[in-house]
KEROKOL-31398 format. One line per field, with one value per residue (C-alpha): chain; residue number from 1; x, y, z; residue in one letter. Coordinates in steps of 0.1 Angstrom, whole numbers. Last residue first. Example, Ala and Ser with C-alpha at 12.3 -4.5 7.8 and 13.67 -1.06 7.14 Angstrom:
BEGIN
cadena c(A,A)
num c(2,1)
u c(137,123)
v c(-11,-45)
w c(71,78)
residuo c(S,A)
***
This chain:
BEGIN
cadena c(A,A,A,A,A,A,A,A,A,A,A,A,A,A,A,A,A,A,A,A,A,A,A,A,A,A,A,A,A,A,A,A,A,A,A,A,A,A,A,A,A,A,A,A,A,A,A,A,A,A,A,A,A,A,A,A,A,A,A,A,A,A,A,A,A,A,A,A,A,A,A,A,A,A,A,A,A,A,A,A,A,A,A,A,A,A,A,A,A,A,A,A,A,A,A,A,A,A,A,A,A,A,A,A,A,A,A,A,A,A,A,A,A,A,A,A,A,A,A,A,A,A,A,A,A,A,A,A,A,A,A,A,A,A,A,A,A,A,A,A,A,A,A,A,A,A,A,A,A,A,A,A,A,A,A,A,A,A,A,A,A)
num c(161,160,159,158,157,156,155,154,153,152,151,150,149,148,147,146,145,144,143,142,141,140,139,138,137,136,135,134,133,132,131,130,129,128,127,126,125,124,123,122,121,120,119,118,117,116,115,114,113,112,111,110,109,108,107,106,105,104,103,102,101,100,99,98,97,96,95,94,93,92,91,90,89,88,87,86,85,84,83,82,81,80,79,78,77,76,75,74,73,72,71,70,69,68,67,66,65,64,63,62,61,60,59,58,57,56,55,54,53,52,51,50,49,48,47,46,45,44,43,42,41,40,39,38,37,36,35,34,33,32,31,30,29,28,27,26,25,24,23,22,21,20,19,18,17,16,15,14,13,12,11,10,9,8,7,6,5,4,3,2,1)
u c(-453,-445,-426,-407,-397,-387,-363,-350,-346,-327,-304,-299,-315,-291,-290,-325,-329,-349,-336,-369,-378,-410,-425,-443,-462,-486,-513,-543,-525,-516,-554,-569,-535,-547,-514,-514,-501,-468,-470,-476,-470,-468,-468,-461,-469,-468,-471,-463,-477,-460,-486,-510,-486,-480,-492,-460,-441,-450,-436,-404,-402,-400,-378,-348,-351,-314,-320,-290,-269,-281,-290,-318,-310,-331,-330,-345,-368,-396,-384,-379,-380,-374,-379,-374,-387,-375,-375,-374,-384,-386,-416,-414,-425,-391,-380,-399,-399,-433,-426,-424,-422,-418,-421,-422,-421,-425,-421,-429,-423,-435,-466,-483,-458,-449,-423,-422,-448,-422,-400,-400,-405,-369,-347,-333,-363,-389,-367,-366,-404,-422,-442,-412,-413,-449,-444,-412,-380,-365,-336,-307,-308,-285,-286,-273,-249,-251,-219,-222,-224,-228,-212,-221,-245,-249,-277,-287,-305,-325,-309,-332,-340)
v c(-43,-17,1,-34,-41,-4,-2,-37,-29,3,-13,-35,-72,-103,-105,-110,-91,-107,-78,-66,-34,-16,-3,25,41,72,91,70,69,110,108,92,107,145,161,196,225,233,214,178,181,160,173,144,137,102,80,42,9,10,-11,21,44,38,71,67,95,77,45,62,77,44,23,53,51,45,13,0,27,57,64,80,85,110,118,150,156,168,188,169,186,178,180,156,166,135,106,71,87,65,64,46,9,5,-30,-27,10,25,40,76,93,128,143,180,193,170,174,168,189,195,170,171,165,132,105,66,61,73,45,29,63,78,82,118,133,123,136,169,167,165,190,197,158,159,140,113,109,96,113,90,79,51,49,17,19,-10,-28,-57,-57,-24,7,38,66,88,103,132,152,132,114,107,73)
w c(75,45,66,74,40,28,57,43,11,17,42,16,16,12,50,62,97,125,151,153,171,169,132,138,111,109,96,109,148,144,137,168,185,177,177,189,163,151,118,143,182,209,245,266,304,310,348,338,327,293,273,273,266,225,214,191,206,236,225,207,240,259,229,233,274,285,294,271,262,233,201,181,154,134,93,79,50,68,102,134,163,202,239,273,303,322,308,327,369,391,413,449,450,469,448,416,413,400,368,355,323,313,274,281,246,215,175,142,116,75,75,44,17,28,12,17,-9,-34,-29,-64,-78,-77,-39,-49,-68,-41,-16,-34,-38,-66,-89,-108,-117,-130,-162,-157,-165,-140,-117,-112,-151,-163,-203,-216,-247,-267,-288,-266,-229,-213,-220,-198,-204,-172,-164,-138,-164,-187,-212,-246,-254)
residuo c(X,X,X,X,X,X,X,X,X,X,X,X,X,X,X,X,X,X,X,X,X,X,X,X,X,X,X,X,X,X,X,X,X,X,X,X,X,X,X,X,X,X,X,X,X,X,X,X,X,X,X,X,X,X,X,X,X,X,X,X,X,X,X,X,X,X,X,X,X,X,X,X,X,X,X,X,X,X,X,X,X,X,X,X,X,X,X,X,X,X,X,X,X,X,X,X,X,X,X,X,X,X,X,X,X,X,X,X,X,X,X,X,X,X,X,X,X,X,X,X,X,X,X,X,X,X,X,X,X,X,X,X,X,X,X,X,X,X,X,X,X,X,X,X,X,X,X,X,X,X,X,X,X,X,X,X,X,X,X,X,X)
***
């Protein structure tokens, strides 16, 4: 077998050399995407070529207090990008509102009870939630985590939910 670039040829058990490749070699690989070419086929489902950014603008949520009945305000005017390829944490305390705009990002308001103004967009241009819904995958927090699965592994598990 011919290397491909990216390979490495390293002894394995007996007199054979195995050939490790990090980029297979495959017909159509110009044609791919870089992170098609860094993560290999098994995980090419996880990839788009469609949508290049996603983003909000104005994302406000308000709730009804329990105790005074009077609104209080979750997120207020909140605004962001995130271009193809790149990788977003969202982090913050406990009640800090990281699940509530992950919900509306997700056109998930109807199970939050609240007051929402969002502005989602998808390439630039207004998301249409019947189709942002279609296009899309959301998977809501589990802590249930199996321990002899990567991080890898276990990202590709619950997309695939």
């Amino acid at each position: 077998m011919k290397p491909t670039g990216g390979s490495t040829k390293v002894p394995s058990a007996g007199s054979n050399v195995a050939t490790i490749s990090a980029i297979p070699d495959r017909k159509g690989y110009d044609k791919m995407s870089d992170i098609e070419k860094m993560i290999g086929g098994d995980y090419a489902q996880l990839t788009n070529t469609n949508i290049r950014s996603f983003g909000w603008k104005g994302v406000t949520v308000s709730v009804k207090d329990r105790q005074s009945q009077q609104p209080k305000t979750i997120l207020s005017d909140i605004n962001g990008i995130v271009k193809a390829g790149e990788l977003l944490a969202l982090m913050g305390p406990s009640g800090s509102g990281k699940s509530t705009l992950l919900n509306v990002l997700a056109h998930r308001t109807a199970s939050l009870n609240a007051n929402v103004k969002a502005a989602i967009y998808i390439n630039g241009s207004a998301a249409n939630p019947k189709t942002f819904r279609r296009i899309s995958a959301y998977v809501e927090q589990e802590d249930a985590l199996v321990g002899s699965l990567t991080v890898r592994e276990t990202l590709n598990f619950a997309a695939r939910l």
